[in-house]
C-alpha positions in Angstrom: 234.1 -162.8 186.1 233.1 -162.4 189.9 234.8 -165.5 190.5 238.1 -165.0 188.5 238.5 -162.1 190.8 238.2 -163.6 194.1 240.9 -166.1 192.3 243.2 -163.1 191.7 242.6 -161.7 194.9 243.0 -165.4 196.6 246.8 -166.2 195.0 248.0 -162.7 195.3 246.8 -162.6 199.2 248.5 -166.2 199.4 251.9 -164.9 198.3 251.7 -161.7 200.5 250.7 -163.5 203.6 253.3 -166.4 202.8 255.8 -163.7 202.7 254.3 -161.6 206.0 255.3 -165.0 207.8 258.4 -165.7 206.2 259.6 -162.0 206.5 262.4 -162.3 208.7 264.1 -165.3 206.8 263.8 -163.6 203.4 266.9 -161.9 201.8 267.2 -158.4 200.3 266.3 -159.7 197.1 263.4 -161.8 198.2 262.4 -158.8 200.2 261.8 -156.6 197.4 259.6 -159.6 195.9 257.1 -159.5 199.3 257.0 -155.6 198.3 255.5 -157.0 194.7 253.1 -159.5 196.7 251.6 -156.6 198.8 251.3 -154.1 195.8 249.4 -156.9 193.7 247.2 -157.8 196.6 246.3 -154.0 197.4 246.0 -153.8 193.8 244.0 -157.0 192.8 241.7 -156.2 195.9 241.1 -152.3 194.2 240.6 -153.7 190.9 237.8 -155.8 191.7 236.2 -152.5 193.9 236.7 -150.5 190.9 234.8 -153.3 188.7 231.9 -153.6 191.3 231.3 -149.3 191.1 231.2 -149.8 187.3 234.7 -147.9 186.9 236.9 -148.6 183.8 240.5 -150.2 185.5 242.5 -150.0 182.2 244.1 -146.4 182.8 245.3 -148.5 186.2 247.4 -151.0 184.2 249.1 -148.2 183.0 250.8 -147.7 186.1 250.6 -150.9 187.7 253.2 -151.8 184.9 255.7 -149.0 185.6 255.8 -150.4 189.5 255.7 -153.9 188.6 258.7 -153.6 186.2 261.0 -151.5 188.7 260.0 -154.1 191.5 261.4 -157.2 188.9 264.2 -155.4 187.7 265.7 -154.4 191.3 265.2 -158.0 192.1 267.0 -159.0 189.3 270.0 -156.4 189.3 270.6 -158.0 192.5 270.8 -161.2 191.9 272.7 -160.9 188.3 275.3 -158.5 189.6 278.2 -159.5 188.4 277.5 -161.9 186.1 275.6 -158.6 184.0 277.3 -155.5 184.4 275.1 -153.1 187.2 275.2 -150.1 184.7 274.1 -152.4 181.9 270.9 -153.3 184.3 270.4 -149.9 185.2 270.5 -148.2 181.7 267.4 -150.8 180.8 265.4 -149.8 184.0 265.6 -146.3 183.2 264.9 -146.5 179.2 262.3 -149.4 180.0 260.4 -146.9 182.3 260.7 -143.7 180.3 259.7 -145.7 177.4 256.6 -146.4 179.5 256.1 -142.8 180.9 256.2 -141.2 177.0 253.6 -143.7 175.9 252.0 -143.3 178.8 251.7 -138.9 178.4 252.0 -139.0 174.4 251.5 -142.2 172.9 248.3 -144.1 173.8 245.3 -143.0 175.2 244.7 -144.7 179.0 241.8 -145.8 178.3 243.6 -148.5 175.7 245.0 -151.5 176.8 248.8 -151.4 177.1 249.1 -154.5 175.3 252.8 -153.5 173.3 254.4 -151.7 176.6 253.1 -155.2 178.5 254.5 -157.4 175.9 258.0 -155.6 175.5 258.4 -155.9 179.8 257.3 -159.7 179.4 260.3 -160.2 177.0 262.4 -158.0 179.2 261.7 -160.2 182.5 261.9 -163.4 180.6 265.4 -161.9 179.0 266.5 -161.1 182.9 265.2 -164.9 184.1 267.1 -166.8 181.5 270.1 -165.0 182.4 270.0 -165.9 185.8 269.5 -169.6 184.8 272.7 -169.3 182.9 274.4 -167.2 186.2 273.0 -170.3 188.3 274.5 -173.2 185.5 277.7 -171.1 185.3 278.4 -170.7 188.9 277.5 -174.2 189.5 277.6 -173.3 193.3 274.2 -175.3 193.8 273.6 -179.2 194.0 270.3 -179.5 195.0 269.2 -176.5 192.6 265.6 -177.5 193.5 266.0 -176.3 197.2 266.8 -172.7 196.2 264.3 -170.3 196.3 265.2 -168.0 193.6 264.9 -170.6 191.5 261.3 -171.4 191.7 261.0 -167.9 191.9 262.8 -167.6 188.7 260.7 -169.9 187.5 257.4 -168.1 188.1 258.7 -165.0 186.5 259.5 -167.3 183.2 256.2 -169.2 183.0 253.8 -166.2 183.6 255.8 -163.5 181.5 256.4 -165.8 178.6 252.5 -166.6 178.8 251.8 -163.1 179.2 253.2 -161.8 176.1 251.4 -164.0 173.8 248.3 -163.0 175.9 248.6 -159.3 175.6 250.5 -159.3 171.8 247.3 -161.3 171.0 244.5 -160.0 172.8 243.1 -157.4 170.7 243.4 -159.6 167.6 241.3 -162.3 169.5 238.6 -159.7 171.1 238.2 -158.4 167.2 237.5 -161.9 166.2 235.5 -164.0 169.0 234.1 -162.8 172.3 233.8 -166.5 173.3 237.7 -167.4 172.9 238.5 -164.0 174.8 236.2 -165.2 177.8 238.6 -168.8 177.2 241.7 -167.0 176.8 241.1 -164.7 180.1 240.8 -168.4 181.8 243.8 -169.2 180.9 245.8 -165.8 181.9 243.5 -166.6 185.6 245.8 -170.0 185.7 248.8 -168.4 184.7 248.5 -165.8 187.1 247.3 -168.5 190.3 250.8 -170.8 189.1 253.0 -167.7 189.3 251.6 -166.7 193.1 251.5 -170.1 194.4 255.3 -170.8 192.8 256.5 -167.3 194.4 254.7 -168.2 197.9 256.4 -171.7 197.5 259.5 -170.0 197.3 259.2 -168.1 200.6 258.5 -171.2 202.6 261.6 -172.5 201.6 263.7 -169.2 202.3 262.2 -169.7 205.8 263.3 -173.5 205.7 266.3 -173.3 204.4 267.3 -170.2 207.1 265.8 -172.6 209.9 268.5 -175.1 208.4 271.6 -173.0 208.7 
């Protein structure tokens, strides 16, 4: 467990300190994503504090998902404006996130794992990453798609929130049946989560190459 936490801490402090030096080549859009990196690091790095003083960091997941959502979905009502209507966007932010808080005041206790709420923002992410896969064949503005940074960006956000909602839809039926697949199953959400770091820092790199370039 010790060690799955230093990797969390390891990938998320890779893609913040990728984008710290990358910072003044990254757009608007990419911006807001180095404003995810530093949240996820502060956050991976208080988790693990939390989980060393014997502290329960489910009621935290709570509210990391509210941030983590708005973060996404600003990036994304960027970059899919105007192939997706703003307003269209916006109404999802808002009834996404005060889906979240009423759960979050009336639904579930926070001491329960937030597996539904984490699901339905997986599918919502995933929704918002295939559409910008379609903006990007659409437009057709870009031969050498795999030089673009949003696109391995893009990428991440498909990967890790399509693996994440299986994870979380599943997790309590798998913790009710065997302790020993849970222990494999939080091995393989340690991978997922390592890919979609290293593919976001990857994508910073060449934000700053390609603004070198210009």
């Amino acid at each position: 467990m010790h060690f799955q936490l230093f990797i969390n801490i390891s990938v998320a402090g890779i893609a913040f300190l990728t984008g710290l030096y990358c910072f003044r080549s990254l757009t608007k859009s990419l911006k807001i994503i180095f404003i995810f990196t530093a949240f996820a690091f502060l956050t991976e790095i208080s988790v693990s504090i939390a989980i060393a003083a014997g502290f329960q960091t489910t009621p935290a997941l709570h509210f990391y998902i509210i941030i983590e959502f708005l973060l996404w979905a600003l990036f994304y009502s960027i970059l899919l404006h105007p192939f997706i209507h703003k307003k269209i966007l916006t109404a999802i932010i808002i009834l996404f996130e005060a889906y979240v808080i009423i759960n979050l005041l009336f639904i579930q206790n926070l001491s329960t794992m937030p597996n539904f709420v984490r699901s339905m923002e997986g599918l919502l992410l995933v929704l918002f990453s295939i559409l910008l896969f379609s903006k990007f064949m659409v437009e057709n503005k870009h031969r050498e798609i795999q030089k673009e940074p949003i696109i391995w960006i893009n990428t991440a956000v498909l990967i890790y929130f399509s693996g994440n909602f299986f994870f979380n839809i599943l997790f309590n039926l798998i913790l009710e049946n065997s302790r020993e697949f849970s222990r494999i199953t939080s091995y393989y959400f340690s991978g997922l989560n390592g890919l979609f770091y290293l593919l976001i820092a990857f994508g910073f790199l060449l934000q700053r190459k390609k603004a070198k370039n210009r």
